[in-house]
C-alpha positions in Angstrom: 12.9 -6.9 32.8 12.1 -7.1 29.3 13.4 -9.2 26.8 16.9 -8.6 25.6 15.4 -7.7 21.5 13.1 -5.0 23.3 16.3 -3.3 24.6 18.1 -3.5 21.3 14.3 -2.7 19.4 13.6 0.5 21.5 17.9 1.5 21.5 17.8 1.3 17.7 14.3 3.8 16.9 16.5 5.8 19.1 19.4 6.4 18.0 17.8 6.1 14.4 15.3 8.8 14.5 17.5 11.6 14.9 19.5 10.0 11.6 17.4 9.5 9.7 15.4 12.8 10.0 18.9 14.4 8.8 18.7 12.9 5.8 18.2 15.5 3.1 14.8 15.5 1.9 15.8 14.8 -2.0 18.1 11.8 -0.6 15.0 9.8 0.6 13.7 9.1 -2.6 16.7 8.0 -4.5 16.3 4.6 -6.1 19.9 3.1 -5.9 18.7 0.3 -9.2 16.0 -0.2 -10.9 13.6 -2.3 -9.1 15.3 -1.1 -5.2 13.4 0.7 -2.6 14.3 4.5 -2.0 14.7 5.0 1.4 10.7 6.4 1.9 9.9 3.0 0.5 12.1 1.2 3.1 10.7 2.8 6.0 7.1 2.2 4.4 8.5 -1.8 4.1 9.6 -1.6 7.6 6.1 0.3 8.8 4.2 -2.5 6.6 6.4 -5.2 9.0 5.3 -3.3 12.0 2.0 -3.6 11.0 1.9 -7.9 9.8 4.0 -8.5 13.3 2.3 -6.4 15.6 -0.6 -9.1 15.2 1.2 -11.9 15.1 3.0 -11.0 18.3 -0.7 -10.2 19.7 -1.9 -13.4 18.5 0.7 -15.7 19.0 0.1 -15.7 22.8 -2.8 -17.9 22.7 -2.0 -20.2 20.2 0.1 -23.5 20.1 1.6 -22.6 16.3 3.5 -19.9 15.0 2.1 -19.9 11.6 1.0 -16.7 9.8 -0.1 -14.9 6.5 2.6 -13.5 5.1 1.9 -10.3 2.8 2.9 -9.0 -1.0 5.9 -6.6 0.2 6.4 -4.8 -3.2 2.8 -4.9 -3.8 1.9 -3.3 -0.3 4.8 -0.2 -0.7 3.5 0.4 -4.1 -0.1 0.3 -3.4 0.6 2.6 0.0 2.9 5.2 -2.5 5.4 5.6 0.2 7.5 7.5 -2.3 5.1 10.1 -1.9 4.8 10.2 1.6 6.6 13.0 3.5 9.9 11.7 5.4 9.3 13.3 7.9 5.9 11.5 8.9 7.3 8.0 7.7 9.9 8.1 10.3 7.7 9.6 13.1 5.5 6.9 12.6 7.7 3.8 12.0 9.3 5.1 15.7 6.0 5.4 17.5 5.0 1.8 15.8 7.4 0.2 17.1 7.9 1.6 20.0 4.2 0.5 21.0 5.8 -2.8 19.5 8.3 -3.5 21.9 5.4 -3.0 24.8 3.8 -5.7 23.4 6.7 -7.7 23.1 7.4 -7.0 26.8 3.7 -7.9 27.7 4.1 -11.5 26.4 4.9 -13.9 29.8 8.0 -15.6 29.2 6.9 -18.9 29.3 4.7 -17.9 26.2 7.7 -16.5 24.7 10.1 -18.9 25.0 7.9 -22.2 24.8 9.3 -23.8 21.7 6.3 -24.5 18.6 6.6 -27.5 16.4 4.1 -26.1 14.0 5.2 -22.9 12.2 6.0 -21.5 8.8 9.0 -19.4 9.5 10.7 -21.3 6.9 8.4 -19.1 4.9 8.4 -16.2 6.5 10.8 -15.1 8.8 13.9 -12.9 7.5 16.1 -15.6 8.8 14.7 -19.0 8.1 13.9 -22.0 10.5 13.3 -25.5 8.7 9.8 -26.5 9.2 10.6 -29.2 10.6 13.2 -27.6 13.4 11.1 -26.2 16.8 11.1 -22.9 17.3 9.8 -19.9 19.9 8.1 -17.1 19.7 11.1 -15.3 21.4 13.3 -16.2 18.1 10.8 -14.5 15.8 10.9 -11.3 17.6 14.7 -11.1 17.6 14.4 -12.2 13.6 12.0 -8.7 13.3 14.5 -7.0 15.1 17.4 -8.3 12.7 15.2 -7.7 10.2 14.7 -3.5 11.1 18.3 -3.3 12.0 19.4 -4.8 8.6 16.7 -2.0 6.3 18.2 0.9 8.7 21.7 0.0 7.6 20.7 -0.3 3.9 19.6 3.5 4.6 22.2 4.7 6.5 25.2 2.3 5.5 26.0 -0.8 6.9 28.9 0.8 9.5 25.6 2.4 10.9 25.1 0.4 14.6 22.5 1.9 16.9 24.8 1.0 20.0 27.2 3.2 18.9 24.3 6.5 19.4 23.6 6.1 16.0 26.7 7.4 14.6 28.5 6.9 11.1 31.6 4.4 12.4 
């Protein structure tokens, strides 16, 4: 059985997909402020997150420490020119991405998963902090990606949005 932030990983790309493809096309690259992310530019930040994690989750199985590069996130959506990028395609390949994701997070053994790491720097770079001096498991950083997805899609599609509800406007 895979782990419980697969389930919720895998339920969310689908009941987002269909969404967020309904989004009119001049919607998706609306900058709310000056300085925000239109939503292209979120999805590109979310496929740039795919990408960093995917490795780390790869990684992670054969090492004692959770410690990571972390990566310029405005730089990398700006350099990438997600704004330009056709919604369409964005979407398509944030789902697939993390859909191959959570079969890597299922391939991990549990005791991998869930053995606690003393040496880590997701004080640094997780969405939600752990002290670097506090344990932690590689099982907690993949529901912190997770969390992290789940919070970009509701600054997209309004924070009522919850996947476990098929996706739908509350």
């Amino acid at each position: 059985m895979p782990p419980s932030c697969v389930r919720t990983l895998l339920e969310t790309v689908d009941a987002a997909v269909p969404v967020l493809l309904a989004i009119p096309d001049e919607r998706t690259t609306y900058r709310s402020a000056p300085g925000k992310w239109s939503p292209r530019e979120i999805v590109g930040h979310l496929i740039d997150s795919a990408s960093n994690n995917h490795k780390r989750f790869v990684v992670a199985r054969w090492r004692d420490d959770l410690v990571f590069d972390g990566y310029a996130q405005d730089d990398w959506v700006e350099a990438q020119r997600y704004q330009e990028g056709t919604w369409s395609d964005l979407v398509t390949l944030w789902a697939h991405f993390n859909r191959h994701i959570g079969r890597v997070m299922t391939s991990v053994p549990d005791e991998v998963r869930m053995r606690e790491r003393t040496a880590h720097n997701l004080d640094r770079i997780a969405w939600r902090t752990v002290p670097a001096d506090s344990p932690v498991t590689l099982d907690y950083f993949m529901n912190d990606y997770v969390g992290h997805l789940r919070h970009h899609l509701q600054q997209i599609l309004g924070i009522e949005w919850d996947s476990r509800r098929d996706g739908h406007h509350g």
